[in-house]
N, C-alpha and C positions, 0 to 999 in steps of 0.2 A: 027198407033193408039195403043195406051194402056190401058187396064181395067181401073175401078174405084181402085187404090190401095191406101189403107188410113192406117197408115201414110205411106206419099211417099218415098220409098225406090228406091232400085237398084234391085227390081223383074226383071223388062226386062235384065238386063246381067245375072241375075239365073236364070230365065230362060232359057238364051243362054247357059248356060252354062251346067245346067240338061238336054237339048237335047243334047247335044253333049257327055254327058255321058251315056244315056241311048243306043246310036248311039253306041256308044265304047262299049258298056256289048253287045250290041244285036248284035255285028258283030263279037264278041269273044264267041259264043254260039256254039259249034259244036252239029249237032244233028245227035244221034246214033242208029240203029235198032238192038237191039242184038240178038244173036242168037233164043232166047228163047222166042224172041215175045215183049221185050218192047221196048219202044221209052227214051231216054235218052239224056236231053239237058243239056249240063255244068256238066254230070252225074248225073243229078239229073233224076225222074223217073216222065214222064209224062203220062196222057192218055187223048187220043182225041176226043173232043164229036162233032157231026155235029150239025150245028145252029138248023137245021130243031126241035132237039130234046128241046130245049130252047124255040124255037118257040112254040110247042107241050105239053108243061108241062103241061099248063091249062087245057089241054082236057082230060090228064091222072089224075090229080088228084084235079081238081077244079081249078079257077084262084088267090082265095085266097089263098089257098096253095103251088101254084105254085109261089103267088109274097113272102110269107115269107120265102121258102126254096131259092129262087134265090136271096134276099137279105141276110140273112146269109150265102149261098155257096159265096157269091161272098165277102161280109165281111170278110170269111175264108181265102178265096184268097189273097185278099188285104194285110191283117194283115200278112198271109205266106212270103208273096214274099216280105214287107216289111222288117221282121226276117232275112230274106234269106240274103237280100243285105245289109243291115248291119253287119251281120256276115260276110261278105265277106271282110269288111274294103274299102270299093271299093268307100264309099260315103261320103263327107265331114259329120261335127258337127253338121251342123249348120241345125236346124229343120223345118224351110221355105224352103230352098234349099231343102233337105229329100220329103216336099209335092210337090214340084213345079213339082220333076219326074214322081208322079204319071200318069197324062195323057197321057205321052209318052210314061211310060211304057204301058198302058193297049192300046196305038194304035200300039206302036207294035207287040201286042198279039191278034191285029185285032179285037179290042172290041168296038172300034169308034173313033169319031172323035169331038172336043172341042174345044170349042171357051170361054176364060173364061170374065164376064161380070162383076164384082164385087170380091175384093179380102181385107179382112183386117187382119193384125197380126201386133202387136205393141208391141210384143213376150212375152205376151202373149197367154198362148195357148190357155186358155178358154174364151177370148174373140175373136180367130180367127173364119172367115167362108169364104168361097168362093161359089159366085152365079155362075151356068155356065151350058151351055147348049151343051148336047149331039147330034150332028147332024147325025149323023149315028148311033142310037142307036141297038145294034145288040141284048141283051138282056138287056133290061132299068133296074129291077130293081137286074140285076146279077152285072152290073155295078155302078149303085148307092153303092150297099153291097159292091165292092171292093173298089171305091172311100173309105168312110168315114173308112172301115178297116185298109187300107192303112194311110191315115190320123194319125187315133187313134194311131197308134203305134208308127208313128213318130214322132208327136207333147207330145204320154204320157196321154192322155187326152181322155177320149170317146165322141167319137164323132156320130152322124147321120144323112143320105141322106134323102130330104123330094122333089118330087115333087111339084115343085110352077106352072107347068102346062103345058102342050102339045100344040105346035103350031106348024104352016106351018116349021119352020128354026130346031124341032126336041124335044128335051124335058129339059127342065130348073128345074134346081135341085138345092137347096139350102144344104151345107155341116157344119154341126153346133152344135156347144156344147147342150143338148138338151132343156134347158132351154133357149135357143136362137130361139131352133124349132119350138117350143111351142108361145115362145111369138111374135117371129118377121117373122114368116113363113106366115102369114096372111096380114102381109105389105104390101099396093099395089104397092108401090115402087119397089118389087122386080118383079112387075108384068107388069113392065111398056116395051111400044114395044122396039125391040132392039136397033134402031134405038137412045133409050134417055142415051146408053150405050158407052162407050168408048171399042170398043172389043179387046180383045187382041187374037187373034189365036192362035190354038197350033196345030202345023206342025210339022210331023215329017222329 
C-alpha cells in the first residue's frame, strides 16, 4: 500500500531510496567519548537528554510552555540537521527526496515511528503538505518542531506542524505552508479514520 500522493510520482522508489541513505549516513557515524567529558558523533558535539526530562517539561515550567519551547527546540533541530547534511554534499538536488529523509532520520535518532497518510508536492513548495501520524511519539510536539524545521529548509519555504488529533494508532499531524494550516487544517477529510487512507509505512 501507498499514501494518498497527488500528482503521482515515484515517491515509493525515493523513498527507497532516502532509507537507504540515511541507512548509509547512520552506519558511518562513529561515536566518541573524549577525554574531557563530550560525546562526539561524525565529530560533531552532541549532548544527551533522557526522555523522562521531555516527559517532565510541563511540570517544570507549565505545559504551555513546555509545548512552545519543544516545538521550537525541536524546529531548531530539524532545520540544524538539515544545514548539516546538505553541507556535507551527501544528499541529492532534488527537494522531495531532501523531505522524504526526514522520518528516517528522526527514527533513527529514536524519536518515533511514521506511517505517512497523505503526501502532495507538484514542486511546488508552497503548495506541498504531508498528513502523517506519529505512532510512537516520544516527544509530540519536539518532533512535530523538527518535522516542519527540517522541511522548511529543504523545500526554502516555511513551513508548520499542526495537530489534527490524537487517537488509539498515536498522533496525526498535518505539515503545511501556513496559510494551508489555517485554512485546511479544520477539513474533516484529514480527520477521517485510517482505514479511508492508503498508508504508506516508514521503516527503518
Amino acid at each position: 500500500m501507498s499514501a494518498t500522493i497527488t500528482p503521482k510520482s515515484d515517491v515509493p522508489s525515493q523513498l527507497h531510496a532516502a532509507r537507504a541513505l540515511v541507512q548509509e549516513l547512520r552506519l558511518s557515524k562513529p561515536v566518541t567519548n573524549t577525554a574531557d567529558g563530550r560525546l562526539l558523533i561524525s565529530g560533531d558535539e552532541y549532548v544527551l537528554v533522557r526522555k523522562e526530562v521531555m516527559d517532565n517539561l510541563g511540570h517544570a515550567i507549565g505545559d504551555l510552555s513546555a509545548d512552545i519551547v519543544s516545538y521550537k527546540l525541536g524546529y531548531l533541530m530539524g532545520e540544524l540537521e538539515a544545514k548539516k547534511l546538505i553541507s556535507s554534499g551527501k544528499v541529492p538536488e532534488e527537494p522531495l527526496m531532501r523531505c522524504l529523509m526526514r522520518p528516517f532520520v528522526y527514527m533513527a535518532s529514536g524519536l518515533g515511528t511514521v506511517d505517512i497518510l497523505e503526501l502532495h508536492y507538484d514542486g511546488n513548495p508552497k503548495n506541498f503538505y504531508v498528513l502523517y501520524e506519529d505512532l510512537r511519539p516520544v516527544a509530540p510536539r519536539l518532533v512535530m518542531g523538527f518535522s516542519a524545521g527540517w522541511k522548511s529548509h529543504m523545500l526554502g519555504v516555511q513551513l508548520e506542524a499542526k495537530t489534527i488529533e490524537h487517537s488509539g494508532a498515536g498522533i496525526r499531524v498535518l505539515v503545511a505552508p501556513r496559510m494551508k494550516i489555517l485554512t485546511d487544517a479544520p477539513n474533516p477529510r484529514f480527520s477521517q479514520p485510517r482505514n479511508a487512507f492508503e498508508i504508506t509505512p516508514i521503516r527503518l
